[in-house]
C-alpha positions in Angstrom: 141.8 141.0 99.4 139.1 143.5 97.6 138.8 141.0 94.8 138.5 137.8 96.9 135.6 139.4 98.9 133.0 138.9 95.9 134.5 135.3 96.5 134.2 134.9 99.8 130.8 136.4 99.9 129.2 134.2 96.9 128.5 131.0 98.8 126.6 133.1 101.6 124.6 135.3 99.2 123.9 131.7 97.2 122.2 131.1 100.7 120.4 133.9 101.7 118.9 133.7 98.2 117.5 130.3 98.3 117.0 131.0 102.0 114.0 133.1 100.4 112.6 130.7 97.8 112.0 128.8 100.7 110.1 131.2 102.6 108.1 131.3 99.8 106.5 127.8 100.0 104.0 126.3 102.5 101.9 129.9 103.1 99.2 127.9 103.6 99.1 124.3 105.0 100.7 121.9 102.6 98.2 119.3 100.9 98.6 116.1 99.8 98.8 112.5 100.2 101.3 110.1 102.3 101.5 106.3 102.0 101.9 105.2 105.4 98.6 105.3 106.9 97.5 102.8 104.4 100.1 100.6 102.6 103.3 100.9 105.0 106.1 99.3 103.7 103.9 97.6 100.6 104.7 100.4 98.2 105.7 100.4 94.8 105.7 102.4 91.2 102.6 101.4 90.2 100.5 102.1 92.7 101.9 106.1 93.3 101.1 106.0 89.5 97.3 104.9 89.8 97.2 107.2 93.3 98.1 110.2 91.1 96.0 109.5 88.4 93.1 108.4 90.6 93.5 112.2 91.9 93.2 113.5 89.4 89.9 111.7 88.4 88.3 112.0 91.6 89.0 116.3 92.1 91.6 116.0 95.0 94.9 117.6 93.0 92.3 119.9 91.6 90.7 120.4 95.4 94.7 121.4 96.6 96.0 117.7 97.0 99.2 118.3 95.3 101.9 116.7 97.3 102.0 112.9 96.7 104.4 111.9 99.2 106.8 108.3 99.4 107.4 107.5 103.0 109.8 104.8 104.9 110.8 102.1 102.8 111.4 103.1 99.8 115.0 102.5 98.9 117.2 99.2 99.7 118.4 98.4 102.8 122.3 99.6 102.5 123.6 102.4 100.6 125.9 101.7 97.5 129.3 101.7 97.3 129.9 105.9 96.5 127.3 106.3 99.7 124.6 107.0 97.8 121.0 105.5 98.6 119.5 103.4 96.1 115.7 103.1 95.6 115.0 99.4 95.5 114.6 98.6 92.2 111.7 95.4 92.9 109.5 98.3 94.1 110.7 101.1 91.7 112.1 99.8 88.5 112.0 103.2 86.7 113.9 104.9 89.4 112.7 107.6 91.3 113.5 110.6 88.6 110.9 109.0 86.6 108.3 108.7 88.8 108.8 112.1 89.7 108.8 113.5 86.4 105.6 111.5 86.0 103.9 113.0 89.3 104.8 116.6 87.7 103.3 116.2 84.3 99.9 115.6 86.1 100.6 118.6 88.4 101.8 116.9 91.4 104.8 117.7 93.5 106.9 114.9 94.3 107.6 114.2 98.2 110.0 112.0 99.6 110.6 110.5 103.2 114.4 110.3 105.0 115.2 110.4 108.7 117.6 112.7 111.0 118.9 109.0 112.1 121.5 106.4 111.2 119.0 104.4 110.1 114.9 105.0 109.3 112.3 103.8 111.9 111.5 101.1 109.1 115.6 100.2 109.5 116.3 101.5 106.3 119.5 103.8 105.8 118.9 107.3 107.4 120.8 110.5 106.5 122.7 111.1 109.1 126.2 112.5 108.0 124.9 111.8 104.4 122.6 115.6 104.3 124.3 117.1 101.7 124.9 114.1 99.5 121.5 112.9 100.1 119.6 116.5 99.6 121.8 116.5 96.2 120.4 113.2 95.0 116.8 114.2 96.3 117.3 117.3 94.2 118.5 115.3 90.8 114.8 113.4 90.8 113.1 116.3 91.3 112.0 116.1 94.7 109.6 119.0 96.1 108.8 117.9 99.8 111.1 116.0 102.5 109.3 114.4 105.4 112.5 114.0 108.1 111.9 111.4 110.8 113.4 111.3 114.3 114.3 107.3 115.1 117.7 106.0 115.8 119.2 109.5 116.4 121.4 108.4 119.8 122.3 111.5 121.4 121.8 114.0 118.5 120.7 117.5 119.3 117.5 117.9 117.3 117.6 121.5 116.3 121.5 121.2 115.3 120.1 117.8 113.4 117.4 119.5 111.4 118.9 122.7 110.8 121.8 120.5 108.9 119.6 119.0 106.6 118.0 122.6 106.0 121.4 123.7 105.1 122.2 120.7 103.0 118.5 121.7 101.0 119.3 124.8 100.3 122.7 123.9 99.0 121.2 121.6 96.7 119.1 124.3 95.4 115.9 123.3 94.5 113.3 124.7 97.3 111.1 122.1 99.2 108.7 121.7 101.7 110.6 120.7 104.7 108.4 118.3 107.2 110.0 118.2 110.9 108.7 114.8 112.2 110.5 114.5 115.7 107.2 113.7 117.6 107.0 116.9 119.5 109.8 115.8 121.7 112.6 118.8 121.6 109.6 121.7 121.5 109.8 122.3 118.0 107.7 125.1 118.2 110.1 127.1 120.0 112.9 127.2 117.3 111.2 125.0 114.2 109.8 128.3 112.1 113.2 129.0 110.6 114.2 125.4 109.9 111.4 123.7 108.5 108.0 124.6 107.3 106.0 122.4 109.2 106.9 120.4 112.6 105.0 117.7 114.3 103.7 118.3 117.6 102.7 114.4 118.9 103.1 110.8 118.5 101.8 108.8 115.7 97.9 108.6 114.5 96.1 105.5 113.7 92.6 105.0 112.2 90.3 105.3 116.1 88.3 108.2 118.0 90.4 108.1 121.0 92.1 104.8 121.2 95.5 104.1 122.1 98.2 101.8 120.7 101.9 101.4 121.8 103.1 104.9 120.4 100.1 105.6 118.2 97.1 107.4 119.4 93.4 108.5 118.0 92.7 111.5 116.5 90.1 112.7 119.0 93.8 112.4 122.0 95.5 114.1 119.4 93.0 116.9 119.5 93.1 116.9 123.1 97.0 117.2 123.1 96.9 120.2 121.0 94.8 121.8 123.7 97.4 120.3 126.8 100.3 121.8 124.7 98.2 125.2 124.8 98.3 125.3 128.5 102.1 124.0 128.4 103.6 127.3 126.5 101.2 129.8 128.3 98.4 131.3 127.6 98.7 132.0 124.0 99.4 128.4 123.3 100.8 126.8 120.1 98.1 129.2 118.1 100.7 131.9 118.0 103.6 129.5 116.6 101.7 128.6 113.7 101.3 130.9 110.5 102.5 131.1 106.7 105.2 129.1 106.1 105.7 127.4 109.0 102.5 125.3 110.6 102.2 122.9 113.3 101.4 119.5 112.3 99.0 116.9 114.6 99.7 114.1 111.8 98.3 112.8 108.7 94.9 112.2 108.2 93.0 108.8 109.3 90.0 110.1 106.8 88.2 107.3 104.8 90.1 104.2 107.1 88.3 101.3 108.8 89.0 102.5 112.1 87.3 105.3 112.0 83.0 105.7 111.5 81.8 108.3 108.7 80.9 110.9 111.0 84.4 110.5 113.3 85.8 110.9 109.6 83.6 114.3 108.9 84.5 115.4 112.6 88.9 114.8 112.1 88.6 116.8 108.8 86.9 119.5 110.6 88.9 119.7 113.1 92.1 119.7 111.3 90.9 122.5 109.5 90.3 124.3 112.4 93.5 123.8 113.7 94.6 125.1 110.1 97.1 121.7 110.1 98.4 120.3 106.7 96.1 117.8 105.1 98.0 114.9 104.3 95.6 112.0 103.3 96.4 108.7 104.3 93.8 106.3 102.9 93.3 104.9 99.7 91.9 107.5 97.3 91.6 104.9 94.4 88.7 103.0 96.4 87.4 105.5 98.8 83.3 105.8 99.3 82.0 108.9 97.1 81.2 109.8 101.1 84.2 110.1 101.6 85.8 111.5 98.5 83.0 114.2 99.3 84.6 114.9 102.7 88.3 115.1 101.1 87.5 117.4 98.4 85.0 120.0 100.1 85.7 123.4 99.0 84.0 125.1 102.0 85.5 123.2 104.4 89.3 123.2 102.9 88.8 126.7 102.6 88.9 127.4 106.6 92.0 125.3 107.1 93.3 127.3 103.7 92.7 130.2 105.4 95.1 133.3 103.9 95.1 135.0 107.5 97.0 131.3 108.7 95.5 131.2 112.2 95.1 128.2 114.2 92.1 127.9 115.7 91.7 126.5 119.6 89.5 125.2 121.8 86.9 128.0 123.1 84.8 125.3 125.5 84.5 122.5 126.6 81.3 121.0 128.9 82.0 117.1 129.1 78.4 116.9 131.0 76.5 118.5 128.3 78.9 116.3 125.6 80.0 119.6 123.7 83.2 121.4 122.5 84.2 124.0 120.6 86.6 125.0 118.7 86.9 128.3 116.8 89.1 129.6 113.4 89.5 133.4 112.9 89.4 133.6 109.6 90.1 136.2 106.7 88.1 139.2 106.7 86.7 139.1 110.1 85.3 135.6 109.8 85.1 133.0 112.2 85.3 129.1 111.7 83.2 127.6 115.1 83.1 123.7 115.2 81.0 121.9 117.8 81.7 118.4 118.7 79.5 116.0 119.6 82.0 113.7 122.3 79.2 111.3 123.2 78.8 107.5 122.2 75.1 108.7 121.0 73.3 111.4 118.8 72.6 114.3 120.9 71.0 118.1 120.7 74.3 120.3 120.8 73.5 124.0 122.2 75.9 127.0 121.3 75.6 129.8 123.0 77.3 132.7 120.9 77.6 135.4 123.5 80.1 132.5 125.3 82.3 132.4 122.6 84.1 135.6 124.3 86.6 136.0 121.0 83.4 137.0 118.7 82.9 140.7 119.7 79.6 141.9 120.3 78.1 142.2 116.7 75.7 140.2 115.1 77.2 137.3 112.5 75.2 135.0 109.8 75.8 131.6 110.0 76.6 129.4 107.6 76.3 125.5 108.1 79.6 124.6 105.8 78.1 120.9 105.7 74.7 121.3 105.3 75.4 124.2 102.5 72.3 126.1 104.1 72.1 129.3 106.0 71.6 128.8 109.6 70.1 132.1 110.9 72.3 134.4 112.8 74.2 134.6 116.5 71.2 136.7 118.0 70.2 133.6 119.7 71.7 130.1 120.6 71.4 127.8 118.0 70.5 124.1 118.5 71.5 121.1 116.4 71.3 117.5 116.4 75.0 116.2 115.7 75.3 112.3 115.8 77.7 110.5 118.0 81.7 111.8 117.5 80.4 113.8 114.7 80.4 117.5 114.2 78.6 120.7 113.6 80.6 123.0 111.2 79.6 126.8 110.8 81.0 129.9 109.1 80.6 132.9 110.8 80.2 136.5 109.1 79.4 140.1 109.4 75.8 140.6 109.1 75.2 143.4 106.6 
């Protein structure tokens, strides 16, 4: 029996071992780019190919952009006759180990999308009793982030349904990023840190302020749900789920799309960073505006929601008369991230009051306008600023000397 034990053991200690590699990954919010927000099912080799290499020309993998990420409708619409699913080979030709290996000699990491389902919500074959066999094959090509969707599930216990495809990663042994996307619907901040690295916490985003479509939803609701989901789980909200290695995620960004005005594009990105969610781009980098590459790829701004302390900020106040809130970051070394939003349909003078911010203690900070790159005086006295219509004010608070 003394000599099976070392046996017995192995499989577990293989576990606990890559168990830790994963722990390793996501310490800050992952990065990257998705294709859904702009191309949908209309996806193919060549165009991850010119994404990636229009990345690297325009400074977003060298801005932390480094997870290029394939979503539904990838692969053909049955499996094959051993189970396995097959990449459809009108859209990728040179198979998906290629493409990844192609993503990685330009220092990408290669992201792929599957769902917890029988089938995809794009009705393509999900992984449902296929994990391990499917985690395997994702591991052969090289795959460094899985994106796990919630449609066609039935009566599925979401934890039990996640935490299967967790195991069936870390059997395959390759460590990825593992993206919960089940809407927010089972409370995935209560159990999601030890599953996955990153969990959504609403419905779907489309390019609009605050519209509303079917299941899909502006940023600016979005926002607001982050704050209703505070209330929801007491008074230390979703803020105190979120940390290294395990963040939650309002969905990809809407930056650079149609629906959306420059300034309601400045104010998402801001706000995202506050909220220290991943930045997952969603619009088409190889023909953005330079306005908007300039948003994408700002160091200051990145910087907050890359944040080494992993805090995520929350809304501080909110005065729909006076067409203000705020939101504040604590950051590394005693820093503070404050963000006011301007939630009027017009340009308006936005007033913050620093002694009402009642999580900055009593000492005096400089401010920093992250946008404007200029100093901005100091929290002594209220500070004024004229912020256009859905647009922001961005500041960096610190330590006077």
């Amino acid at each position: 029996m003394k000599k099976l034990l070392p046996l017995l053991l192995a499989p577990a200690l293989a576990l606990t071992a890559m168990a830790k590699k994963f722990d390793q990954l996501a310490l800050t919010p992952p990065m990257g780019w998705n294709t859904w927000n702009t191309f949908a099912a209309d996806i193919h080799e060549s165009l991850i190919r010119q994404t990636a290499d229009a990345m690297v020309a325009n400074g977003m993998r060298d801005a932390g952009y480094v997870y290029i990420v394939i979503d539904d409708c990838w692969s053909l619409k049955q499996r094959d006759a051993n189970g396995n699913l097959v990449p459809d080979p009108q859209k990728f030709p040179s198979g998906m180990k290629a493409l990844g290996d192609y993503l990685h000699e330009r220092g990408f990491k290669f992201g792929i999308y599957s769902c917890a389902g029988t089938r995809t919500c794009g009705d393509y074959p999900g992984s449902w009793g296929h994990e391990f066999q499917d985690a395997r094959l994702f591991a052969s090509w090289g795959v460094d982030y899985l994106k796990y969707d919630w449609c066609n599930h039935g009566t599925a216990d979401a934890r039990d349904a996640y935490t299967r495809m967790r195991d069936a990663l870390f059997a395959a042994g390759r460590p990825v990023v593992f993206s919960i996307c089940e809407w927010g619907q089972n409370k995935p901040w209560e159990w999601a840190a030890d599953v996955g690295h990153l969990w959504r916490t609403t419905g779907d985003i489309y390019d609009s302020y605050d519209g509303r479509k079917g299941w899909e939803s502006g940023w600016k609701r979005l926002l607001d749900q982050q704050y209703s989901l505070v209330e929801n789980v007491g008074a230390d909200g979703l803020n105190k789920f979120a940390g290294p290695g395990h963040w939650n995620d309002p969905d990809m960004l809407e930056v650079g799309n149609s629906g959306l005005t420059l300034a309601e594009s400045r104010a998402h990105f801001s706000l995202w960073c506050i909220l220290a969610a991943p930045l997952m781009a969603g619009n088409d980098v190889a023909r953005m505006s330079p306005a908007i590459r300039a948003i994408l790829t700002d160091r200051d701004v990145i910087a907050i929601d890359q944040d080494k302390l992993g805090k995520q900020g929350f809304r501080a106040l909110a005065e729909p008369a006076k067409a203000i809130e705020v939101w504040i970051k604590p950051l590394s070394g005693g820093d503070w991230a404050v963000c006011a939003l301007n939630t009027s349909n017009a340009a308006a003078d936005l007033t913050l009051e620093w002694d009402r911010l009642w999580t900055l203690d009593r000492r005096t900070y400089q401010v920093r306008d992250v946008w404007a790159k200029k100093d901005a005086g100091d929290t002594s006295k209220p500070l004024t600023v004229r912020v256009d219509s859905h647009d922001v004010a961005l500041f960096r608070l610190s330590f006077a000397k």
